[in-house]
matplotlib code that plots the C-alpha trace (Angstrom):
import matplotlib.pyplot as plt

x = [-213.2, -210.8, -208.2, -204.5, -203.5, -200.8, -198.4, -196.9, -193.3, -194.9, -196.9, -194.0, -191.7, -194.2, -194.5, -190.8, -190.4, -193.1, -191.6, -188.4, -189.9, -192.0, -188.3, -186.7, -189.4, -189.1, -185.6, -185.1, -188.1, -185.9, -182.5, -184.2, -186.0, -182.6, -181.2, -183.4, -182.4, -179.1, -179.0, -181.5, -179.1, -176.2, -177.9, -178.8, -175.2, -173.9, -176.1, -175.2, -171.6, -171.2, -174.4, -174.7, -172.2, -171.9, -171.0, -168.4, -166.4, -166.2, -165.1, -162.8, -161.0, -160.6, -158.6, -156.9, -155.9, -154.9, -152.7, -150.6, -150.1, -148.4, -152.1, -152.2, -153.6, -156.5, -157.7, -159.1, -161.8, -163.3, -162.8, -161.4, -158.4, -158.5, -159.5, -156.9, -154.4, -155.5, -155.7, -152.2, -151.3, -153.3, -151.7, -148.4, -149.2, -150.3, -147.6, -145.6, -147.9, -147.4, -143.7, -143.7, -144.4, -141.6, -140.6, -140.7, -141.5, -138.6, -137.7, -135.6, -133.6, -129.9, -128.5, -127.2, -125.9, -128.9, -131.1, -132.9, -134.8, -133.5, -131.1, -133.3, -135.8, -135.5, -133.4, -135.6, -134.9, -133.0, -136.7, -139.5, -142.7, -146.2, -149.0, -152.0, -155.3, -158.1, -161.2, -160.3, -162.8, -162.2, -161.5, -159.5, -155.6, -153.0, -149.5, -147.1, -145.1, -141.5, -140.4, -136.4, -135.4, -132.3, -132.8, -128.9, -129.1, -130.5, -128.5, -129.6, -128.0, -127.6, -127.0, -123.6, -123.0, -123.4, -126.2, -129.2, -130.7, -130.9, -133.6, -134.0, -133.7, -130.5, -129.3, -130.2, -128.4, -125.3, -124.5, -125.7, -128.8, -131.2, -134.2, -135.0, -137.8, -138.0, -136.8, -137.0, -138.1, -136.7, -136.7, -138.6, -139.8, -142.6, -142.7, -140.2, -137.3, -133.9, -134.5, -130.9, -131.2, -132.7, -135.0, -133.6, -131.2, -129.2, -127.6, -125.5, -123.5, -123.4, -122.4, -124.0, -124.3, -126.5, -128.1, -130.2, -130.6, -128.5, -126.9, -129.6, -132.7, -135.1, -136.3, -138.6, -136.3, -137.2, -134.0, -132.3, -129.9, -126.4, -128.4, -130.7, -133.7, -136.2, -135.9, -138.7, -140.1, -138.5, -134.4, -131.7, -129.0, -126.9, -129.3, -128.8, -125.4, -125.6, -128.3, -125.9, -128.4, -126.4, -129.2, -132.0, -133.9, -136.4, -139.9, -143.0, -144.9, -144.7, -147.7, -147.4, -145.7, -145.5, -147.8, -150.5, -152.1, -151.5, -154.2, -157.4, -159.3, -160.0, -161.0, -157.1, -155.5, -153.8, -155.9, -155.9, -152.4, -149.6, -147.7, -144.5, -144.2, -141.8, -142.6, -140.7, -141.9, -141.3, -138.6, -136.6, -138.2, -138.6, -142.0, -142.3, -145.8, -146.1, -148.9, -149.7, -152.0, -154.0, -154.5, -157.6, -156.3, -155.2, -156.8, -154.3, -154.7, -154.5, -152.2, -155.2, -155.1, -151.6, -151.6, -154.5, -152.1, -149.3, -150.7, -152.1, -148.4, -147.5, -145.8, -144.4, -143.5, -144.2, -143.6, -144.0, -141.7, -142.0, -144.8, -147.0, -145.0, -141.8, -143.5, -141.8, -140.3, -137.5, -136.4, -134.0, -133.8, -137.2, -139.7, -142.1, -145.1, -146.3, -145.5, -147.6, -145.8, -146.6, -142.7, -142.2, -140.1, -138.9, -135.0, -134.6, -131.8, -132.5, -133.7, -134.0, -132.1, -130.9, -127.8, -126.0, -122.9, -124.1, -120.7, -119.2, -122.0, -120.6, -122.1, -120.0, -121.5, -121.9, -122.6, -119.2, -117.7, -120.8, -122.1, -125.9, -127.1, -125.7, -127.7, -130.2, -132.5, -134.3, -131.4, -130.8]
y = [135.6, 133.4, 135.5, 134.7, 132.2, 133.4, 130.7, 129.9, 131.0, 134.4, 134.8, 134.1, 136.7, 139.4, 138.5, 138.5, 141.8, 143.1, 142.0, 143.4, 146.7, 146.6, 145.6, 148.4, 150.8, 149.8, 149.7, 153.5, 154.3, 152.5, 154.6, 157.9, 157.7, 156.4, 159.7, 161.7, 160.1, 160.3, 164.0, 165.0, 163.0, 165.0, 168.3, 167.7, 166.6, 169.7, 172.0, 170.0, 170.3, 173.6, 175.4, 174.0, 174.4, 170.5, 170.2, 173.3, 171.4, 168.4, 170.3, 172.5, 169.2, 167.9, 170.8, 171.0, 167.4, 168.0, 171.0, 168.9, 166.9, 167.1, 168.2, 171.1, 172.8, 169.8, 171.9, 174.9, 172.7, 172.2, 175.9, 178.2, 179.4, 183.0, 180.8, 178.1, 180.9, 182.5, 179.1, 178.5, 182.1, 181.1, 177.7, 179.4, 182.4, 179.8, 177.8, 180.8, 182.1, 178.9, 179.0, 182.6, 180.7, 181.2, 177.2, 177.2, 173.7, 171.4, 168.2, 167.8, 164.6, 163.6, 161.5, 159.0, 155.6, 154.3, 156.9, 159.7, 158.2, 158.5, 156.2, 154.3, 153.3, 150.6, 150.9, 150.9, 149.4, 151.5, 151.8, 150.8, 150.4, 150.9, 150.2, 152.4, 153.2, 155.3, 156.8, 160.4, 163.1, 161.5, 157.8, 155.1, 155.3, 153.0, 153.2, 153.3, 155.4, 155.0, 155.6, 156.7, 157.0, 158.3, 161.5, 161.5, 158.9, 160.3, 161.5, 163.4, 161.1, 162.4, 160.5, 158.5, 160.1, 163.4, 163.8, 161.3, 160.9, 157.6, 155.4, 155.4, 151.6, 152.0, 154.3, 152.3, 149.3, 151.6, 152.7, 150.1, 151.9, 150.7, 152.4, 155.4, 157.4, 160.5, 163.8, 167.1, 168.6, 169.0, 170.2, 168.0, 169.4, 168.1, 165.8, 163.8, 164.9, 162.8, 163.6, 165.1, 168.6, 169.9, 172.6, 174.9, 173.8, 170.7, 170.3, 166.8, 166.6, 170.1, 171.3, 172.4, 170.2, 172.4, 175.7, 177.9, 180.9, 183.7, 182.6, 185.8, 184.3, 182.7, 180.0, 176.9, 174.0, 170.6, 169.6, 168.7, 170.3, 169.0, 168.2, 166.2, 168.6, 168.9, 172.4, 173.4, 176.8, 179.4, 180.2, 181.5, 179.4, 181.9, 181.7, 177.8, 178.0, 179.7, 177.3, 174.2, 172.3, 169.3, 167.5, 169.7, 169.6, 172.3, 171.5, 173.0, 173.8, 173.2, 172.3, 171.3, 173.9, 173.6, 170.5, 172.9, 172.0, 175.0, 173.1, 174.6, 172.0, 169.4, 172.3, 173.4, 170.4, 170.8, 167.9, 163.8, 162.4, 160.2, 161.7, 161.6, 164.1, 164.2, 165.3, 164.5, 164.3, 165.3, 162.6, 163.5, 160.5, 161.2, 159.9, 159.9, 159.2, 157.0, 156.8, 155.4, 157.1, 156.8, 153.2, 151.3, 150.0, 153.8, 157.0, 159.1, 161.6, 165.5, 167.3, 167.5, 164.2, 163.5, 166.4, 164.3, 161.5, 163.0, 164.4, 161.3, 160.5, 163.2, 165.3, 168.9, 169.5, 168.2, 169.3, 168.0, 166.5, 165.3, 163.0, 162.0, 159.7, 160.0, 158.6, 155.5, 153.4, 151.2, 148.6, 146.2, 146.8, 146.2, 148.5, 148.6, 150.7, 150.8, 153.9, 155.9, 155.7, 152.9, 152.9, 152.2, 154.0, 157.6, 158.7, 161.4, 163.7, 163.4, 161.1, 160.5, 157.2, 155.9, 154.7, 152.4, 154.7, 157.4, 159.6, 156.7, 157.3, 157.4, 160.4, 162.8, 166.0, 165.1, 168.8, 170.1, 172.5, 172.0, 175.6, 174.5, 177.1, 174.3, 171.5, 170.0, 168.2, 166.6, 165.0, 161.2]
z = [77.2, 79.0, 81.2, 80.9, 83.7, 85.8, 86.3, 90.1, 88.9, 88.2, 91.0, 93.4, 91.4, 91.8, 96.1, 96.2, 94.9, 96.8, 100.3, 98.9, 98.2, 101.9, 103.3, 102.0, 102.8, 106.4, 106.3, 105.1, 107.8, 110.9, 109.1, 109.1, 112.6, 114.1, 112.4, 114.0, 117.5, 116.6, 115.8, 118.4, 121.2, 119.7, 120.0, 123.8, 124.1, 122.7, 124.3, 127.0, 126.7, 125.9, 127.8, 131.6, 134.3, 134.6, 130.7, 131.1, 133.4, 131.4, 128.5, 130.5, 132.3, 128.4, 127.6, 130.0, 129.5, 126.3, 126.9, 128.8, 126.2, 122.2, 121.1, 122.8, 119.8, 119.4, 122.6, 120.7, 119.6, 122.7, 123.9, 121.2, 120.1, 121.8, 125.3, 124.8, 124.8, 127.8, 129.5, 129.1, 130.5, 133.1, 134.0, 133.9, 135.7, 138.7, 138.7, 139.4, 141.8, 143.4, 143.3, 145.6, 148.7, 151.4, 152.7, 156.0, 157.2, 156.6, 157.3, 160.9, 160.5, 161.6, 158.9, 159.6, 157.2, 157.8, 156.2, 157.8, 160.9, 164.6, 166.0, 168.0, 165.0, 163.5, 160.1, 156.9, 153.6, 150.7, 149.1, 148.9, 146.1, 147.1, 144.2, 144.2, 142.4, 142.7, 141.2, 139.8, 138.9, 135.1, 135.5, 137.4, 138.1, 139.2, 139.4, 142.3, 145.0, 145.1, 149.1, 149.0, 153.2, 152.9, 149.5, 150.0, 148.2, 145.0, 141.8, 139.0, 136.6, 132.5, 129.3, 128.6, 125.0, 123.5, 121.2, 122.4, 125.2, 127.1, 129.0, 132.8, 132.3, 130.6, 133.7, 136.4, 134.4, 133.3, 136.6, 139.1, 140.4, 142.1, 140.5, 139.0, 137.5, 134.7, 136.0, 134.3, 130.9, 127.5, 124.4, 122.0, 118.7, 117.3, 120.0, 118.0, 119.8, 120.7, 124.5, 124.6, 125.4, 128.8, 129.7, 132.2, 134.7, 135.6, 138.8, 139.6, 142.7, 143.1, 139.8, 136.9, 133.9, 132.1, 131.9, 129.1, 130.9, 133.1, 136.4, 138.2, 136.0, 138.3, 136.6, 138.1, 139.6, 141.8, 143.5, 147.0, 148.8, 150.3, 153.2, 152.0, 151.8, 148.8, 147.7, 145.0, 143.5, 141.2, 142.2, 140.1, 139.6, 141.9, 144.7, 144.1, 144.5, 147.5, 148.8, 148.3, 145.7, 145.0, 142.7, 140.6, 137.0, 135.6, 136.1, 137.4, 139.1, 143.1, 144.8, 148.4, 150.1, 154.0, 154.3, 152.6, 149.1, 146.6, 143.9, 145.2, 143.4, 140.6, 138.1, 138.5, 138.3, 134.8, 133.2, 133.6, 132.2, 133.2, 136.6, 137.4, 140.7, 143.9, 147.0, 150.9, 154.6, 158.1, 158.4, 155.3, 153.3, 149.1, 147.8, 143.7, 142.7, 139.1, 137.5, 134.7, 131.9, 128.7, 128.8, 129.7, 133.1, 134.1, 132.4, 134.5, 137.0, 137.4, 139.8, 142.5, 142.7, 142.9, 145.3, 147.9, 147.5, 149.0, 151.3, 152.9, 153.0, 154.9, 152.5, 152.9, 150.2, 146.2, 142.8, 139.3, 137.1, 133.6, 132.9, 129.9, 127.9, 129.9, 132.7, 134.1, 137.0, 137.0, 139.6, 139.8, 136.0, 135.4, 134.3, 137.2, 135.3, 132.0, 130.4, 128.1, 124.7, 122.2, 122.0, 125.0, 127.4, 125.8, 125.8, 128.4, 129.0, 133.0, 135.7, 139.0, 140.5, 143.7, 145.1, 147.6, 147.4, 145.2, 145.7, 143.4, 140.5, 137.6, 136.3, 133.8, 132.4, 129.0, 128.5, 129.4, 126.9, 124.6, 122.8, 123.9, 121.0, 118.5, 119.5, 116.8, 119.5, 116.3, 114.7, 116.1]

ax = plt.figure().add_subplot(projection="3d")
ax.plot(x, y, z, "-o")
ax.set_aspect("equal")
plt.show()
């Protein structure tokens, strides 16, 4: 009997969807084994992570990172919410400790109108910017250090209108500053906040523009005193009267005290972020430290870091300011860094700038007569 002939058409069908069939076959083989992988690398990365002494710091510096930040609560992820809490006790509770320090070292300078440095030296410039970088225990950093001679110079300077708060930019232009950087905290619900109503205290040419708590609460300040001197730690605002503060914002904590770092290492340096921080020298000389954060040229840096830095410098004293998305430099009314904040720079209730003549600022306290307990620091 003659068989059927398969025709060519049909013969080429049937290897087609053969080939298709083996290609599928391997296909699902290559997706399950690279499942496997996958799952097995995860499971060595989370026993990893959460099991040796190596993975523990990296989880712990991640945490820490993002308590300094608005996601403070993405944190009990990595750690819990019971160890988040304590975390955050903890932080505070060192920063305080931190702040019991007697100062002893201070800077011994005559002032003079040419800044701090004897008569003899040669005079030096108003300021002066230095970039740096670095490898962290994270990532790279860069930013800068702002050098201000004469800190007689500085002004705590606040926002022109009631209600918002305003960018450094917009200060330096306003009043004629040379530069300026981001001084002390706020209140910013939500992280949405209209940067117009401080934390704390606020102290401008000896007076005070602000304050939320009693004039015999110590509360954390980072200042300098009619003479010049950086003054940093926990003071009530009586004991800063006394003192003579002429220029201070609320901000925490201090962590050079009498040339001697208080951050005992990397594992307490309060995370990788943007820095904003202030310390001064021997000679009388204010050094901020910028540095820019969260971005691929600059992860950030943590407060150990920051603290190494000035030291190098000579610093005898440093605290930390504001930083994370309020972190930014101005000069010559340009903004030197790049700040955090897809937004750009953030509006502020305080900053940090510096004068030719700073006893003709014009700075008002746009506080005066305000009932603080009525400010809606959401509403712009």
């Amino acid at each position: 009997m003659t068989q059927p002939t398969v025709s060519r058409q049909q013969a080429l069908n049937a290897a087609q969807k053969k080939s298709t069939k083996k290609r599928k076959g391997s296909f699902l083989r290559i997706l399950i084994n690279t499942s496997i992988v996958m799952l097995s690398l995860l499971a060595l990365f989370m026993l990893w992570f959460f099991f040796t002494s190596s993975g523990n710091k990296l989880r712990y510096l991640m945490a820490d990172t993002l308590i300094s930040t608005q996601h403070r609560h993405w944190a009990a992820y990595l750690i819990g919410e019971k160890e988040l809490s304590t975390r955050v006790d903890e932080y505070w509770n060192r920063f305080d400790k931190y702040a019991e320090a007697p100062i002893v070292t201070q800077p011994s300078f005559e002032p003079s109108p040419t800044g701090p440095a004897a008569s003899n030296a040669p005079a030096k410039p108003a300021i002066e910017v230095k970039p740096i970088e670095g490898k962290g225990h994270f990532g790279y950093y860069k930013g800068y250090l702002l050098f201000v001679h004469d800190p007689k110079k500085l002004r705590i300077v606040v926002p022109d209108k009631y209600g918002k708060g305003e960018k450094v930019s917009a200060m330096v232009k306003r009043t004629g500053a040379l530069a300026g950087v981001n001084g002390g905290g706020f209140v910013d619900p939500e992280w949405k906040g209209n940067g117009f109503q401080p934390t704390g205290i606020v102290m401008s040419g000896g007076k005070i523009f602000y304050l939320d708590s009693g004039m015999n609460t110590p509360i954390h300040i980072v200042g300098i005193d009619s003479e010049g001197k950086m003054i940093a730690g926990k003071y009530s605002p009586n004991e800063l009267l006394k003192m003579k503060m002429s220029e201070a914002v609320t901000f925490s904590p201090r962590f050079i005290v009498n040339g001697v770092g208080q951050i005992k290492g990397p594992e307490d340096g309060w995370g990788v972020a943007p820095r904003t921080s202030m310390a001064q020298t021997a000679d009388g000389t204010i050094i901020f430290a910028i540095i820019d954060g969260r971005q691929t040229h600059s992860i950030g840096a943590s407060l150990y870091e920051i603290q190494e830095i000035f030291l190098k410098e000579g610093a005898i004293i440093a605290a930390n300011l504001d930083g994370g998305s309020s972190t930014v430099l101005v000069k010559d009314n340009e903004i030197v860094n790049k700040p955090a904040s897809e937004y750009g720079e953030r509006y502020l209730p305080t900053a940090w700038l510096v004068f030719d003549n700073p006893l003709t600022a014009p700075i008002k306290n746009v506080w005066e007569g305000v009932d603080i307990n009525k400010i809606d620091p959401s509403k712009w």
